[in-house]
BALOBA-1460 file (C-alpha; in Angstrom, 3 decimals):
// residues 187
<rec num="1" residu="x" x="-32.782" y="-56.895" z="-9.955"/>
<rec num="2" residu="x" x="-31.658" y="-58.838" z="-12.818"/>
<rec num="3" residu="x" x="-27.767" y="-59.663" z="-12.817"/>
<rec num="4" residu="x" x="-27.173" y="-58.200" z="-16.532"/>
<rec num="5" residu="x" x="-29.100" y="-54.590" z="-15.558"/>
<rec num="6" residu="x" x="-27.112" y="-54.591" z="-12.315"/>
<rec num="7" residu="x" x="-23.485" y="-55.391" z="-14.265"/>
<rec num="8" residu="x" x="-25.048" y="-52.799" z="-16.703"/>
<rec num="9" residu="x" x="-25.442" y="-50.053" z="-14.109"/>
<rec num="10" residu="x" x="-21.820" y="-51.053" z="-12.358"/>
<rec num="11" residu="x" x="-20.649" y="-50.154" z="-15.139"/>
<rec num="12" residu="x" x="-22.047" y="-46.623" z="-16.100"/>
<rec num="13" residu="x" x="-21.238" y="-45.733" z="-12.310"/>
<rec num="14" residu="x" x="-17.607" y="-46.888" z="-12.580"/>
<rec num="15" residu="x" x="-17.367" y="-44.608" z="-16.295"/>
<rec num="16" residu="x" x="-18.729" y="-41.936" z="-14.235"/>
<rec num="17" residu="x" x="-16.572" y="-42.129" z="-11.822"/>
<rec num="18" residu="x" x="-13.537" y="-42.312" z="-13.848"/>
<rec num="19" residu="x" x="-14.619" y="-39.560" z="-16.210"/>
<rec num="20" residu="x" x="-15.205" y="-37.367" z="-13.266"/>
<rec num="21" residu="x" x="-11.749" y="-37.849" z="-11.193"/>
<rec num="22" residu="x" x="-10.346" y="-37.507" z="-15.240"/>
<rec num="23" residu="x" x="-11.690" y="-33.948" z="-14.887"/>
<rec num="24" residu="x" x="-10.920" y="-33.098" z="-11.827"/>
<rec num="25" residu="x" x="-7.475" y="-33.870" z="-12.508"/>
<rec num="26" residu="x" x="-7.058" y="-31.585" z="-15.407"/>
<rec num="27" residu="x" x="-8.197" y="-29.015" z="-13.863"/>
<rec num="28" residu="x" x="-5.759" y="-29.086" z="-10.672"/>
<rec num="29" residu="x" x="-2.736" y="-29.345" z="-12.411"/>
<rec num="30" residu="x" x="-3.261" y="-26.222" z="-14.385"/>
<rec num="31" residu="x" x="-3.388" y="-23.132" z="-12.546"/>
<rec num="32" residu="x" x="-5.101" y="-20.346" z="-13.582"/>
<rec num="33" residu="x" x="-3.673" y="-17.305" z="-15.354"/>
<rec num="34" residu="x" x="-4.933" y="-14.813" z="-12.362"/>
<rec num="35" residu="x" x="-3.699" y="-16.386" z="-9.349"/>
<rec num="36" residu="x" x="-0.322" y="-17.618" z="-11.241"/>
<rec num="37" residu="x" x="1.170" y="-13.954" z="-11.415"/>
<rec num="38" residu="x" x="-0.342" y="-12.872" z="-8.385"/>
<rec num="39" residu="x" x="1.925" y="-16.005" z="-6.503"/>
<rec num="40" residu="x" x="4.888" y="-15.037" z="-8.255"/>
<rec num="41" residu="x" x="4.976" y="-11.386" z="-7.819"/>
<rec num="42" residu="x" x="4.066" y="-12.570" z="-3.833"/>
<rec num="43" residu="x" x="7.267" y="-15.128" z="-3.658"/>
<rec num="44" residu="x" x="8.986" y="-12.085" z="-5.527"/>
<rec num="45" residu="x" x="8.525" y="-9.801" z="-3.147"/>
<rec num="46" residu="x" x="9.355" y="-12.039" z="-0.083"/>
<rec num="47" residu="x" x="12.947" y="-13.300" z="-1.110"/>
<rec num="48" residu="x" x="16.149" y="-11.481" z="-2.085"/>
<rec num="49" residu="x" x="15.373" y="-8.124" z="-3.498"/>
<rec num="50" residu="x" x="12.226" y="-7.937" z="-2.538"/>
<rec num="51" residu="x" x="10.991" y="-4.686" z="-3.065"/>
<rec num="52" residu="x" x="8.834" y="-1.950" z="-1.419"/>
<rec num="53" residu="x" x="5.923" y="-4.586" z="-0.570"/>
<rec num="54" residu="x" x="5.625" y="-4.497" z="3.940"/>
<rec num="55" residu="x" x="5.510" y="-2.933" z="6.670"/>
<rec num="56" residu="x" x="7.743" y="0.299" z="6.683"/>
<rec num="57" residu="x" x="8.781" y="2.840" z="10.342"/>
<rec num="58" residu="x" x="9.303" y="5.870" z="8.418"/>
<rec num="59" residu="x" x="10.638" y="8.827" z="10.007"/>
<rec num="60" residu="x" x="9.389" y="11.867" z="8.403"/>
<rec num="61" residu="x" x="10.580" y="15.717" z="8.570"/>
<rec num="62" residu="x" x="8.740" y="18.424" z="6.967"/>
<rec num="63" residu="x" x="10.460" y="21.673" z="5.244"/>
<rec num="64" residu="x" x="9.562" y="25.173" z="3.826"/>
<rec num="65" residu="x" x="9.649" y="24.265" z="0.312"/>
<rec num="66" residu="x" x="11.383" y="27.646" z="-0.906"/>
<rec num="67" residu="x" x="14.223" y="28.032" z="1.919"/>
<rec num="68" residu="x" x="14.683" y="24.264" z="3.021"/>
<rec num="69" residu="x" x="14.016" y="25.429" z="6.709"/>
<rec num="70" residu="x" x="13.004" y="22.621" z="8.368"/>
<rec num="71" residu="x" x="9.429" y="22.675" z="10.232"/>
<rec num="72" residu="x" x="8.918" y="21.409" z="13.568"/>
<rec num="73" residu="x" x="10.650" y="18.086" z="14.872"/>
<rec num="74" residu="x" x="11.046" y="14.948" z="12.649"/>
<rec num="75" residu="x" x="7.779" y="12.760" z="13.498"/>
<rec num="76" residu="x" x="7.082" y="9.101" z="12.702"/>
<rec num="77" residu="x" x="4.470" y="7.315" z="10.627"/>
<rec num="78" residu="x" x="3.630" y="3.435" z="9.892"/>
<rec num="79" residu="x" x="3.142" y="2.785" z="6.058"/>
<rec num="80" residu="x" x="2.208" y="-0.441" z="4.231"/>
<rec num="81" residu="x" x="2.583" y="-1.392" z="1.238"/>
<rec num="82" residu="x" x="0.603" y="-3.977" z="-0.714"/>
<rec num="83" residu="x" x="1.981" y="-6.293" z="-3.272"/>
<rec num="84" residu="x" x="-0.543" y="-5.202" z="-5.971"/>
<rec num="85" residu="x" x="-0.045" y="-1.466" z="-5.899"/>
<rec num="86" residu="x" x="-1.376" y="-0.033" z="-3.040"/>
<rec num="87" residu="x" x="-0.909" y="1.171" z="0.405"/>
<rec num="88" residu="x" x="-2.226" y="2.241" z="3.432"/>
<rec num="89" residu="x" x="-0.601" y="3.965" z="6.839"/>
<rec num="90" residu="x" x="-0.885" y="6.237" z="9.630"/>
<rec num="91" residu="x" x="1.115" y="9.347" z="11.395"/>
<rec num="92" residu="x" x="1.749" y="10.756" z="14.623"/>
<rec num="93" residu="x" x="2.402" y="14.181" z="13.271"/>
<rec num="94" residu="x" x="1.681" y="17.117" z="16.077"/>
<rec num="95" residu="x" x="0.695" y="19.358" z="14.292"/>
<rec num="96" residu="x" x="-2.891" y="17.962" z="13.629"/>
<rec num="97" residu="x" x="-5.309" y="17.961" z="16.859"/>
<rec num="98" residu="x" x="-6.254" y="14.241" z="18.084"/>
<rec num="99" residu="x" x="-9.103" y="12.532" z="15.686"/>
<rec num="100" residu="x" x="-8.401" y="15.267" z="12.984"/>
<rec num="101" residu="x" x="-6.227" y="12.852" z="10.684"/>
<rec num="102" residu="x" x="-7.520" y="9.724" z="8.844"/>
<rec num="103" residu="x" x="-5.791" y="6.789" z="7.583"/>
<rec num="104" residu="x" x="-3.519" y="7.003" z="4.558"/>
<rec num="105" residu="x" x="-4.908" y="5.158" z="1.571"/>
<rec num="106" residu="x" x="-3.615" y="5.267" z="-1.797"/>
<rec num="107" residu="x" x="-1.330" y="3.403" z="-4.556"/>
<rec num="108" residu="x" x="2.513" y="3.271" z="-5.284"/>
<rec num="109" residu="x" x="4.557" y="1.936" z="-8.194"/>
<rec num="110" residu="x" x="7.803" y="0.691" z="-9.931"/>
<rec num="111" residu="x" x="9.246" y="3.678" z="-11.572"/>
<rec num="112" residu="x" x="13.293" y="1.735" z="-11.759"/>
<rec num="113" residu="x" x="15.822" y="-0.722" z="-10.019"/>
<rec num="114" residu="x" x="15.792" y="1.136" z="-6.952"/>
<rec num="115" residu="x" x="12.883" y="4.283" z="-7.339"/>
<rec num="116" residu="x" x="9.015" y="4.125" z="-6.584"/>
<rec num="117" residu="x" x="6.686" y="6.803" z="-6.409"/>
<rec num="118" residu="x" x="3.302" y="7.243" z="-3.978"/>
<rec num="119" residu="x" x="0.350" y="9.060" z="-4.071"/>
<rec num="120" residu="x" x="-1.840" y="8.994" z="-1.147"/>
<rec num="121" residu="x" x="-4.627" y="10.842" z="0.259"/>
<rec num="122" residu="x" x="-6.085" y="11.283" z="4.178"/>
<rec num="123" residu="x" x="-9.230" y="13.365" z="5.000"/>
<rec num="124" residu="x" x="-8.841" y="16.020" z="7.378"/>
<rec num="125" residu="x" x="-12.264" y="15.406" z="9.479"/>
<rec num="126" residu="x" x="-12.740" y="18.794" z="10.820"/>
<rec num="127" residu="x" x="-11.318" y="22.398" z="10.850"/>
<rec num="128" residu="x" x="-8.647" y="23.615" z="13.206"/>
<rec num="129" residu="x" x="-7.429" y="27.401" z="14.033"/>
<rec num="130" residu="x" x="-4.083" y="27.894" z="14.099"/>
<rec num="131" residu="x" x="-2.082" y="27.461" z="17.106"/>
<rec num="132" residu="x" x="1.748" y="28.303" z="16.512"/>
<rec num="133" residu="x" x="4.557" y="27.169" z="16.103"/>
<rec num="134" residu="x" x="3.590" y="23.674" z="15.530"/>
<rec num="135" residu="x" x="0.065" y="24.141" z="14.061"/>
<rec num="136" residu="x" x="-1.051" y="26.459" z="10.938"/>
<rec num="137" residu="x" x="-4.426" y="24.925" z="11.631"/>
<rec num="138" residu="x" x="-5.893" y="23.082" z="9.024"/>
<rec num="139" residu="x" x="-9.444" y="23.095" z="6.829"/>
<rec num="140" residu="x" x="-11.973" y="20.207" z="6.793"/>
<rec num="141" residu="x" x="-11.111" y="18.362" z="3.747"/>
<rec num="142" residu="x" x="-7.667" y="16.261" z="2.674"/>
<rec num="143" residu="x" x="-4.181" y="16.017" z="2.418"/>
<rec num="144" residu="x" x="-2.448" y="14.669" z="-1.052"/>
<rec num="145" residu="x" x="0.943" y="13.595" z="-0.440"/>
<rec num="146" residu="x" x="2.973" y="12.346" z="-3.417"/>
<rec num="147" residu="x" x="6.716" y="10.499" z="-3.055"/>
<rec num="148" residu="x" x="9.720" y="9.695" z="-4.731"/>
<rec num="149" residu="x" x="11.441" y="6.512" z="-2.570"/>
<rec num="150" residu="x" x="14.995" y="5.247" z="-3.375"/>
<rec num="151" residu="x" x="16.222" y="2.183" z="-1.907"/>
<rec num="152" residu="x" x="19.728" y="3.114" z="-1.551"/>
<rec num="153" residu="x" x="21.182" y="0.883" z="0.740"/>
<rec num="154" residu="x" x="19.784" y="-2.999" z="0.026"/>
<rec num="155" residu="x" x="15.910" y="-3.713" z="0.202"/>
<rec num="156" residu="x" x="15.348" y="-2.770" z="4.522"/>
<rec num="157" residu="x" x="15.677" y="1.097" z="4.113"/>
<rec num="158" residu="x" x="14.760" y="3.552" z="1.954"/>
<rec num="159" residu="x" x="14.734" y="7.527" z="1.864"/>
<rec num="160" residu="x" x="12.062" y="9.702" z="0.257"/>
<rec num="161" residu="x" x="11.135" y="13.298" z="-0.984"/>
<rec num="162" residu="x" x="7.509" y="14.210" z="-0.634"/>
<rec num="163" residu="x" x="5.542" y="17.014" z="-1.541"/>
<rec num="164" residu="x" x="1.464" y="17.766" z="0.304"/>
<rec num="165" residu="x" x="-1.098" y="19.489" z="-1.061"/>
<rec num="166" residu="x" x="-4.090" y="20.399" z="1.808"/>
<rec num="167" residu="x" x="-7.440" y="20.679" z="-0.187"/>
<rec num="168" residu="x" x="-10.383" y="21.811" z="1.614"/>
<rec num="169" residu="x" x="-13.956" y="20.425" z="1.316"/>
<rec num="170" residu="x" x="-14.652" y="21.995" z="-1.892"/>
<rec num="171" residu="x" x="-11.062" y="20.482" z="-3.187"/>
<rec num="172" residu="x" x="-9.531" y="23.903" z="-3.545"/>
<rec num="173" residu="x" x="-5.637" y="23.772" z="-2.598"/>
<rec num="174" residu="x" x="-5.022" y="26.202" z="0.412"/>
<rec num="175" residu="x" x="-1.338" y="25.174" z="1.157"/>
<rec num="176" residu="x" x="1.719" y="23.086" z="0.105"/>
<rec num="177" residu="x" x="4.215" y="21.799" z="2.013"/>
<rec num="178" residu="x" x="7.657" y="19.484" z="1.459"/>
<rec num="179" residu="x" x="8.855" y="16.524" z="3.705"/>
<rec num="180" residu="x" x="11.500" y="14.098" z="3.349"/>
<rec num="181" residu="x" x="11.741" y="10.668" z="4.859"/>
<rec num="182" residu="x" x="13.789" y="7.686" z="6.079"/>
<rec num="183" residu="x" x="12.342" y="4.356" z="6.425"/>
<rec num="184" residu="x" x="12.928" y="1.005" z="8.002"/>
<rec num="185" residu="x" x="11.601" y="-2.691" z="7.179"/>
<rec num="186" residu="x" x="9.541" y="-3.366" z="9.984"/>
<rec num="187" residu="x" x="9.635" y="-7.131" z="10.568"/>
């Protein structure tokens, strides 16, 4: 190859080169607008005042919404909550038969310093008779449950006031119930 095409070609590579590590440069040292907030609200959420985002133990009792009467022991559930709005959990309430209950799914927000409110919803996979005193026996179909949380003592416990709907498979409401809550960081 001739020594002035091979100079010439040297030197188109070595532009190249440069013009392509220019480029990749720019681009890595500005982030991009979607995964900047998502990092902060993440770092947010992890430090001092960190919010409702984990893994909560919640300890949950369930009332007669007209008298306050309590109903049945307290029982416990596992809830998590997601940094971008939404949550998941489970229960060990008694008073549905084994397999009945799905998973929690649903979404939460900031409503002040120290209030959020819920909204979830579990399907109820199959009907059950009643069977007193712990079960009133329950439609195929869901539960709604919507909360109030207040963090009233730092960000590692919180208490809440819940109210259920049960809908059954044609999403007609057959019964309501009231619940309140306490809640522990699980870490």
């Amino acid at each position: 190859m001739n020594p002035n095409r091979r100079n010439h070609f040297t030197s188109i590579i070595t532009l190249a080169a440069l013009a392509l590590a220019w480029t990749a440069s720019s681009f890595a040292a500005k982030p991009g607008p979607a995964s900047a907030p998502a990092a902060s609200q993440m770092s947010e959420e992890r430090g001092p005042g960190r919010g409702i985002a984990g893994v909560w133990r919640v300890e949950v009792q369930s009332y007669d919404c007209a008298s306050n009467a309590p109903l049945g022991a307290p029982f416990s559930s596992v809830l998590t909550f997601s940094a971008g709005g939404t949550l998941s959990g489970s229960t060990t309430n008694p008073a549905f038969a084994p397999g009945q209950r799905g998973i929690d799914q649903g979404i939460w927000s900031r409503e002040g310093a120290n209030t959020y409110r819920a909204k979830d919803i579990a399907q109820l996979l199959f009907t059950t008779p009643p069977n007193p005193p712990m079960n009133p026996g329950f439609e195929a179909g869901s539960q709604i449950l919507a909360q109030t949380i207040t963090f009233n003592e730092g960000t590692d416990h919180f208490t809440s006031r819940a109210t259920t709907e049960f809908l059954d498979a044609s999403g007609n409401v057959y019964r309501q119930g009231c619940a309140t809550a306490v809640a522990v960081r699980f870490e």
